[in-house]
N, C-alpha and C positions, 0 to 999 in steps of 0.2 A: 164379924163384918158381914153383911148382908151382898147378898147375890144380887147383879142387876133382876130388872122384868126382862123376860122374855120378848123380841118383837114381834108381832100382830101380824098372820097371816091373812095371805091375801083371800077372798070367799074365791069358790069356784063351785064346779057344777059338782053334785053330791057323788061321790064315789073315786072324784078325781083327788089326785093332791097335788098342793099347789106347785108352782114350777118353782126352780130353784134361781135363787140370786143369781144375775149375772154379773160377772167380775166387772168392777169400774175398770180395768186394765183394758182387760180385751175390748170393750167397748169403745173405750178412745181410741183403740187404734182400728175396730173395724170403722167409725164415724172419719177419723181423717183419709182411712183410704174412699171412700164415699167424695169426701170433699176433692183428694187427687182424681179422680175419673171425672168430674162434674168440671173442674175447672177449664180445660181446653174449649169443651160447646159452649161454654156460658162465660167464658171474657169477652169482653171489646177490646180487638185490637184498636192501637192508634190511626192506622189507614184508613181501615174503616169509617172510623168517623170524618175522617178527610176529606176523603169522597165523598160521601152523604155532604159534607157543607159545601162540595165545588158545585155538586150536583143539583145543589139548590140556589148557588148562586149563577149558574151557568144559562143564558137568554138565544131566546129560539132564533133560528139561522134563516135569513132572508133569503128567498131566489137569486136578489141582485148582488148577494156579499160572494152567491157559489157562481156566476156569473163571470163576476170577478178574477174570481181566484180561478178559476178555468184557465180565464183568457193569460192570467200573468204565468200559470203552469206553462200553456202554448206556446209564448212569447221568451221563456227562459228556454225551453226547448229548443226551438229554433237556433238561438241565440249559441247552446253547444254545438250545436249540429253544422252552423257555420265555422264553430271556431277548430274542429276537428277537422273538418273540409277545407278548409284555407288553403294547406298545404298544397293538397291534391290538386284544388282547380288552380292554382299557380302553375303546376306541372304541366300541367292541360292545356294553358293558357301558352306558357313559352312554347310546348311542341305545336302546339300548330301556330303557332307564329312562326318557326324553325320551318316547316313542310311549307307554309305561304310563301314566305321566301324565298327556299330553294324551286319551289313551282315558277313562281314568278323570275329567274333569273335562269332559268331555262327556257324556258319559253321566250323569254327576250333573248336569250342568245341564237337559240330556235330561228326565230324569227328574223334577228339582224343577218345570221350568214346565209338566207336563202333570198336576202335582201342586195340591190344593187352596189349598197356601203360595203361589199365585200366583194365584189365582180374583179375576175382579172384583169390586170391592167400591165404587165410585163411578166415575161417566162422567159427563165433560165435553163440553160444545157448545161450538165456540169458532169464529166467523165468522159468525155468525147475528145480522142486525141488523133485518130485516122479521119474520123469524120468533120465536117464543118458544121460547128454550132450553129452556127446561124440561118445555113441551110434546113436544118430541124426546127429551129423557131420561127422561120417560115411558112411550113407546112404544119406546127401548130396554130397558126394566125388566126385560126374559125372559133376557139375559146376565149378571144379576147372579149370582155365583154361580159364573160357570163360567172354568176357567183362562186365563189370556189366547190363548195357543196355541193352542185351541180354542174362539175367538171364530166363532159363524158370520155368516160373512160376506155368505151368500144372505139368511138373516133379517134382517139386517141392511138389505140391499139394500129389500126386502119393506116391512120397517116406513118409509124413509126415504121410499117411495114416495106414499106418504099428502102429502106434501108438496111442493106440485109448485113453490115457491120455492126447490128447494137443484138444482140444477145438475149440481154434482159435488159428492163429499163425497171423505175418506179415513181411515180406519182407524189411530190410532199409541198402541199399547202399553208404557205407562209403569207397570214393576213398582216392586214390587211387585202394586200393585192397581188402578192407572188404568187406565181405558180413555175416549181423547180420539178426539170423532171432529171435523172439520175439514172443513166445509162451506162451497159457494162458492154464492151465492145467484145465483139470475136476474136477469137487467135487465131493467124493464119499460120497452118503449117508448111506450105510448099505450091505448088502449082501440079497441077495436072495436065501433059501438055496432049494438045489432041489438035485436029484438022482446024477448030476455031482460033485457034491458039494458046497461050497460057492461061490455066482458069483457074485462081488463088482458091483456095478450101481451107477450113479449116478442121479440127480434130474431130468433129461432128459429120466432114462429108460436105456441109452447105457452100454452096460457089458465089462468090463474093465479087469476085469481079474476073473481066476475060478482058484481057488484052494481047498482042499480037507479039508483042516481045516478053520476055522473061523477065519478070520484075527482079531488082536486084536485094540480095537479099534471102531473096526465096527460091529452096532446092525444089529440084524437079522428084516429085512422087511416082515410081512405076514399083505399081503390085498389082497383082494378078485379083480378077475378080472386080474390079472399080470401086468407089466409096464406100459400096455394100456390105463390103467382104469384111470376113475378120480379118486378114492379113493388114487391112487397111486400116483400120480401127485399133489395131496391135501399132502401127507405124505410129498413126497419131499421138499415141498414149506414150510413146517415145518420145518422140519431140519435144513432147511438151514438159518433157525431164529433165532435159540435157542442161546443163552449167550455159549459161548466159553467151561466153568466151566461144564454147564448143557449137551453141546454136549460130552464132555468127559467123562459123569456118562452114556451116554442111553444106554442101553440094547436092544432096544425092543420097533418096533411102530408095530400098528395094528389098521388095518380100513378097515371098510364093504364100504362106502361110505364116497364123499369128507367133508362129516358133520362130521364124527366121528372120529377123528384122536386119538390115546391114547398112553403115551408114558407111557416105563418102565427105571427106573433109576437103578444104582445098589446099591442103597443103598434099595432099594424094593418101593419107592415111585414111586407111581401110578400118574399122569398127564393125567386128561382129557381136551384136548385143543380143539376137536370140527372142527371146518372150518381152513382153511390157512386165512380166511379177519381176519385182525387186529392182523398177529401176534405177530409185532412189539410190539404192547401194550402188548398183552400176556405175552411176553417175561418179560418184564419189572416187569410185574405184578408177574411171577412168581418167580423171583428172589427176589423180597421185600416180597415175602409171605414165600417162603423157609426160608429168612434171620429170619423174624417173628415169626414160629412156626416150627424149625427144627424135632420135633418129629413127624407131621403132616403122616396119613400114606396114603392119597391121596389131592388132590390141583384138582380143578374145574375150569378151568380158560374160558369157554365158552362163558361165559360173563367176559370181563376183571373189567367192572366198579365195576362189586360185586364177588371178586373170592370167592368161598368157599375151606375151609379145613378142612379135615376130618382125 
């Protein structure tokens, strides 16, 4: 059997020899890696060509089209910008509608009580049981007339003074046309008898009135020192303690100093009560011991915890 031929070398430069075959193997696979690196730079993606046909179908933009679209940006702008504000200027709107109002209905009422539609036109006395009402609304008579808000209050003061039975008083404006004043009368404790004759006082000292006989009613005051004195202002602060019963039997207090206070009743019961502290219990005291031993012809109440009776 005969040997193939030999294959035919390739020529080359003299001295070289020729290179050697390269594997079909390897080759294919260095050509498809060749092909794997080339592919990424050199496909068309789908978009691409997208764009290139929008880009050629796409027509050049007018001044008046951007114009346009401006003004409708502008016009939907606004159009938020109210619908977000609504609420607010709603808010806005009622408060100062609310402030308008209350302005204006002050100011009218402002106006109406310094107005004649509100001038006194009757005043009432109301607490006044020694004194005559209507002798006091007498001597108010110069506010008739004038609007309650502009009541004056000095004259007022002025004219009340005339009457040294009110105490304290106060002022309360019932509109349309009332005007009530409210007076607290003095307490008289006793009289003070001297050269003019009996001069009623009360716990305060103030002299109320002087008449010639001894009102009845009302014990004769002697302490040493005159209305000044503490013994006096000790006495007062007595009296004005005593059980209702016992203030309508006294005759007769008498005290050197605020320690020795001593009452006279008309039944001839003699009451040594001592200091004004702890009348209250005195009081009390004296009324269960009276009740106790009505013959008693004096009561020690100095010490209320142990009163003696004699």
């Amino acid at each position: 059997m005969r040997r193939p031929a030999p294959l035919p070398r390739t020529p080359g430069r003299p001295g070289e020899e020729a290179a050697a075959p390269v594997a079909p193997s390897r080759r294919r696979r260095r050509d498809a890696g060749a092909e794997e690196e080339l592919a990424p730079t050199d496909a068309v993606t789908p978009d691409d060509s997208a764009d290139d046909d929008a880009s050629d179908d796409a027509q050049p933009t007018s001044t008046r089209d951007v114009w346009r679209a401006a003004r409708a940006r502008r016009k939907a702008l606004r159009a938020e910008i109210r619908r977000f504000t609504q609420r607010s200027r709603r808010r806005r709107i009622i408060w100062l509608s609310s402030i308008g109002a209350a302005l204006l209905l002050v100011g009218g009422s402002v106006a109406a009580a310094y107005s004649p539609l509100f001038a006194v036109q009757k005043i009432t006395v109301d607490g006044a049981t020694s004194l005559d009402p209507a002798a006091i609304e007498a001597a108010l008579g110069d506010q008739l007339g004038t609007p309650l808000a502009l009541v004056d209050s000095s004259k007022v003061k002025a004219a009340l003074l005339a009457f040294p039975l009110i105490e304290t008083y106060a002022l309360e404006a019932r509109p349309p046309h009332d005007l009530t004043v409210r007076i607290v009368e003095r307490t008289p404790v006793g009289v003070i008898r001297s050269e003019a004759g009996y001069t009623l006082v009360d716990a305060a000292g103030v002299a109320l009135s002087t008449t010639s006989d001894q009102p009845a009613g009302q014990p004769v005051i002697d302490v040493a020192g005159g209305v000044d004195s503490a013994a006096f202002r000790s006495a007062g602060l007595v009296v004005r303690s005593l059980p209702s019963d016992v203030r309508a039997a006294l005759t007769g207090i008498r005290a050197t100093t605020a320690d020795d206070v001593t009452l006279t009743l008309s039944s001839g019961l003699t009451v040594v009560w001592g200091s004004a502290e702890k009348s209250a219990l005195k009081a009390i005291v004296l009324s269960k011991t009276m009740a106790a031993k009505p013959d008693a012809a004096s009561i020690d109440v100095t010490s209320p915890e142990v009163a003696v009776a004699g």
